[in-house]
N, CA, C and O atoms as CSV, one atom per row, in Angstrom:
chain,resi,resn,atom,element,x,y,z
A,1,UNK,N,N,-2.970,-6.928,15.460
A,1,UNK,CA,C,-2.201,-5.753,15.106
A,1,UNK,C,C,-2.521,-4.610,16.050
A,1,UNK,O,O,-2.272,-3.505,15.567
A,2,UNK,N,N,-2.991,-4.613,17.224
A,2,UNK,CA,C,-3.260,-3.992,18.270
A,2,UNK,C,C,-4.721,-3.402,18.597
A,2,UNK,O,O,-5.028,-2.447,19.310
A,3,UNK,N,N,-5.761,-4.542,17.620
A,3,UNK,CA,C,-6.795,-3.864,17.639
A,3,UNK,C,C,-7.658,-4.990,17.873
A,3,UNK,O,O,-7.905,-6.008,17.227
A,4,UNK,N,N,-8.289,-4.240,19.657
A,4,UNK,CA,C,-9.363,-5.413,20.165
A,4,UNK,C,C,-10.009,-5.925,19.199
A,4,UNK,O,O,-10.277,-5.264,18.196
A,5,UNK,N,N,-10.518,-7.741,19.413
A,5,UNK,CA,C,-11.249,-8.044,18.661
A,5,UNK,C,C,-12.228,-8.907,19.606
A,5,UNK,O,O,-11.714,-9.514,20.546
A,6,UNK,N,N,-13.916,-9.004,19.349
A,6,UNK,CA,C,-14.936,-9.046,19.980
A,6,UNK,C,C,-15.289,-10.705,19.415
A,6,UNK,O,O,-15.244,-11.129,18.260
A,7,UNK,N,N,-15.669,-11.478,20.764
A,7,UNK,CA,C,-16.383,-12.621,20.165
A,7,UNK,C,C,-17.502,-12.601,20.891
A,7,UNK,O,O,-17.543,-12.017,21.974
A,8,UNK,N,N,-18.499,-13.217,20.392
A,8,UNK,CA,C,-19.784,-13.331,20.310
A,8,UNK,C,C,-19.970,-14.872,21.017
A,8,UNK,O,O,-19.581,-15.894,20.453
A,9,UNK,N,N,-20.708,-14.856,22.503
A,9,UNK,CA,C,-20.307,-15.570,23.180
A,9,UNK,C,C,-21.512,-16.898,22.608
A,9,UNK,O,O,-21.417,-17.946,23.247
A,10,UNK,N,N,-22.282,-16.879,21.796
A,10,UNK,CA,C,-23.396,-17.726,21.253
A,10,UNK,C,C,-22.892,-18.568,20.376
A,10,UNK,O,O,-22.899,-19.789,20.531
A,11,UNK,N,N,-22.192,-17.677,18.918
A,11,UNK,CA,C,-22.043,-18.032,18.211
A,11,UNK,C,C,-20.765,-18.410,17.998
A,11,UNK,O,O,-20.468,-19.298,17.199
A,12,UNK,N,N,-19.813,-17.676,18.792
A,12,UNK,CA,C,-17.834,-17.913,18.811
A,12,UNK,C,C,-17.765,-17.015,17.467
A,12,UNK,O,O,-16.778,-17.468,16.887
A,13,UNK,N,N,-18.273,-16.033,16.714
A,13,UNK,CA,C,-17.837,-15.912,16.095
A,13,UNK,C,C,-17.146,-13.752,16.265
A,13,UNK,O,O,-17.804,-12.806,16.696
A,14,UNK,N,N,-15.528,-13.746,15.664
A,14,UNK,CA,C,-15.119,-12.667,16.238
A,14,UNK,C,C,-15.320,-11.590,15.356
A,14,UNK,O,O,-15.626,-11.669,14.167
A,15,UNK,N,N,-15.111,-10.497,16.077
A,15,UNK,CA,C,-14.730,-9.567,14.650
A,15,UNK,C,C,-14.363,-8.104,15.532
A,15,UNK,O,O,-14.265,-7.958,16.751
A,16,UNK,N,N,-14.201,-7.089,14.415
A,16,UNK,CA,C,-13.139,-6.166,14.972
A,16,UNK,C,C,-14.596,-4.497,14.867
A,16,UNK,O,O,-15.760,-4.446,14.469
A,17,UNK,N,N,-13.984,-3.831,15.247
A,17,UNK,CA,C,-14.758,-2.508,15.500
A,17,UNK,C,C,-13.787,-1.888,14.519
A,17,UNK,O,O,-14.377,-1.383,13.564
A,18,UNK,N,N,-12.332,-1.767,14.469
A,18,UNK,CA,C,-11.385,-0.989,14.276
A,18,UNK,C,C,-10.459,-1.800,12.748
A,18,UNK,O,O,-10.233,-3.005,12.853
A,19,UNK,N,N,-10.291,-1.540,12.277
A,19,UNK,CA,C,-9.219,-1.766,11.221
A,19,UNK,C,C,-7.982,-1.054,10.897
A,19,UNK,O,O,-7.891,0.165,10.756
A,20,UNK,N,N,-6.842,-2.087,10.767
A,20,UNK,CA,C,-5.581,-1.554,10.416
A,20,UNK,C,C,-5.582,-0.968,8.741
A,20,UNK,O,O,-5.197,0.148,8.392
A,21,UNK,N,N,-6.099,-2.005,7.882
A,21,UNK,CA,C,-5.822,-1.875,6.593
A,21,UNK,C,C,-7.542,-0.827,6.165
A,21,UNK,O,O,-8.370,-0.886,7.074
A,22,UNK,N,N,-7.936,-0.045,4.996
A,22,UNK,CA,C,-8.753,-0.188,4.623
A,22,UNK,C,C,-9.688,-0.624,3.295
A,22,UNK,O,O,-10.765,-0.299,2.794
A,23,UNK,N,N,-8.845,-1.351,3.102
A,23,UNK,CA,C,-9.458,-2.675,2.271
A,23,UNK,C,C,-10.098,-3.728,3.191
A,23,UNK,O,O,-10.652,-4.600,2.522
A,24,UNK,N,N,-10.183,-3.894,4.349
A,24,UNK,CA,C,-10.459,-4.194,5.538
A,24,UNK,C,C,-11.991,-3.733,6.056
A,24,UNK,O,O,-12.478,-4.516,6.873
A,25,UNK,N,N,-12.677,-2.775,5.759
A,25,UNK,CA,C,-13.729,-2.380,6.219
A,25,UNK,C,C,-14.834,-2.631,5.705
A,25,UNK,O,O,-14.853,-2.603,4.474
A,26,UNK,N,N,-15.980,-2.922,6.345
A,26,UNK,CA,C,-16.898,-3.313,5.730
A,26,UNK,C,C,-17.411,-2.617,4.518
A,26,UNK,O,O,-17.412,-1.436,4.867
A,27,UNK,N,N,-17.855,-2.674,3.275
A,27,UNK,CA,C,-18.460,-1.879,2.467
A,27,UNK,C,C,-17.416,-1.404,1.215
A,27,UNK,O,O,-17.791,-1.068,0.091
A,28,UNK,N,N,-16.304,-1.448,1.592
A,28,UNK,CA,C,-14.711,-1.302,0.483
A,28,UNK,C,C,-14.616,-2.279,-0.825
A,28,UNK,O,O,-13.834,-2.126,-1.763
A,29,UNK,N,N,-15.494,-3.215,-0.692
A,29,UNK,CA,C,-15.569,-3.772,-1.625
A,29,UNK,C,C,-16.437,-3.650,-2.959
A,29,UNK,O,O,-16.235,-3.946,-4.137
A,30,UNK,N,N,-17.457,-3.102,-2.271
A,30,UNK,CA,C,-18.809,-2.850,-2.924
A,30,UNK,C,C,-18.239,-0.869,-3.649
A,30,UNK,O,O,-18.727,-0.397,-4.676
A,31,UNK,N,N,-17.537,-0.374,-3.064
A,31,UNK,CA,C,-17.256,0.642,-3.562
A,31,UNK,C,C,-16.123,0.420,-4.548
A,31,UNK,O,O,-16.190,0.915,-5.673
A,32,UNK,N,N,-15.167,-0.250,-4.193
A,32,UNK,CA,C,-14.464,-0.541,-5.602
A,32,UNK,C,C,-15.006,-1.127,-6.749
A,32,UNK,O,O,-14.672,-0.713,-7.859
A,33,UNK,N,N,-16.047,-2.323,-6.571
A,33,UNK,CA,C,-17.152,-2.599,-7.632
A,33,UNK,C,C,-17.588,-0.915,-8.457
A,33,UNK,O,O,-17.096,-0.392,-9.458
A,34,UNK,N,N,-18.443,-0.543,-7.738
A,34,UNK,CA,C,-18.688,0.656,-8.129
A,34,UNK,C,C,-18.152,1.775,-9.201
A,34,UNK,O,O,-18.696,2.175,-10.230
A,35,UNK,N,N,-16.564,2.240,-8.447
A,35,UNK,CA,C,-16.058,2.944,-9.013
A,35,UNK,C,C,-15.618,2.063,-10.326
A,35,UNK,O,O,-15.890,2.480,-11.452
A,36,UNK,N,N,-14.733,0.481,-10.073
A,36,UNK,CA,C,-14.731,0.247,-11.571
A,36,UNK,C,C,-15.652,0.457,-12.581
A,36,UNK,O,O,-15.201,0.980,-13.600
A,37,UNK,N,N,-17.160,0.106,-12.549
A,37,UNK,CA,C,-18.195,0.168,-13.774
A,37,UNK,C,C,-18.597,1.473,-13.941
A,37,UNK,O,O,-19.381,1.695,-14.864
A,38,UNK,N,N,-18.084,2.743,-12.975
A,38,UNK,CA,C,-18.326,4.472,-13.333
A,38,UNK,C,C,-16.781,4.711,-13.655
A,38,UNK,O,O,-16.295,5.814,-13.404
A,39,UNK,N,N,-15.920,3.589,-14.263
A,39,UNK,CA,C,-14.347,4.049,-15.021
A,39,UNK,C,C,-13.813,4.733,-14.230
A,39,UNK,O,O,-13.089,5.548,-14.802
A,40,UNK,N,N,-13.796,4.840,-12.980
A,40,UNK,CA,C,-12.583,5.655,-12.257
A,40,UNK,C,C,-11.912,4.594,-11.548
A,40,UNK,O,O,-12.360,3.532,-11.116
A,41,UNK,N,N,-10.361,5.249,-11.496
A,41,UNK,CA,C,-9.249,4.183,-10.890
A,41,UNK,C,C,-9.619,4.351,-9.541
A,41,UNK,O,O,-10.079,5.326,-8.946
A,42,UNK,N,N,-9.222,2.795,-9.039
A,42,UNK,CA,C,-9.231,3.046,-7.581
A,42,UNK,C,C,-8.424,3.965,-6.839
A,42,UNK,O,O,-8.907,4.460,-5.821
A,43,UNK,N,N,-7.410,4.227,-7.153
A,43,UNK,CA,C,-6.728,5.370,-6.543
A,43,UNK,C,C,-7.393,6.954,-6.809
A,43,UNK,O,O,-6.893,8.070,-6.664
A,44,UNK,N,N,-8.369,6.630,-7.136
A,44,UNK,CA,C,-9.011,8.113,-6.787
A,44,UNK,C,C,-9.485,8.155,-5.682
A,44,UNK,O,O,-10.111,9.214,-5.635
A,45,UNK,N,N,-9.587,7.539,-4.564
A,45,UNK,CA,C,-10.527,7.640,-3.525
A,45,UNK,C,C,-9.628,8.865,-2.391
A,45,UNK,O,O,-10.147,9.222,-1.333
C-alpha cells in the first residue's frame, strides 16, 4: 500500500516501519484489551 517493507536477510522474515491502518501497529491490541476491562468504547481513542 505504498509502504516500504524490510526483510531481515538471516531470518527472511519482513515487516514494516510505517502503517496504513492503525489497528496495524504494534501495541493496538493490548490497548483495546485495556480500554475494554476500564469500560470505555473503543471509539474513544
Amino acid at each position: 500500500a505504498g509502504h516500504q517493507r524490510y526483510l531481515c536477510s538471516h531470518c527472511r522474515k519482513t515487516w514494516q516501519l510505517q502503517f496504513t491502518y492503525t489497528a496495524s501497529q504494534p501495541g493496538t491490541h493490548q490497548k483495546i484489551i485495556d480500554m475494554a476491562m476500564n469500560g470505555v468504547g473503543c471509539r474513544a481513542t
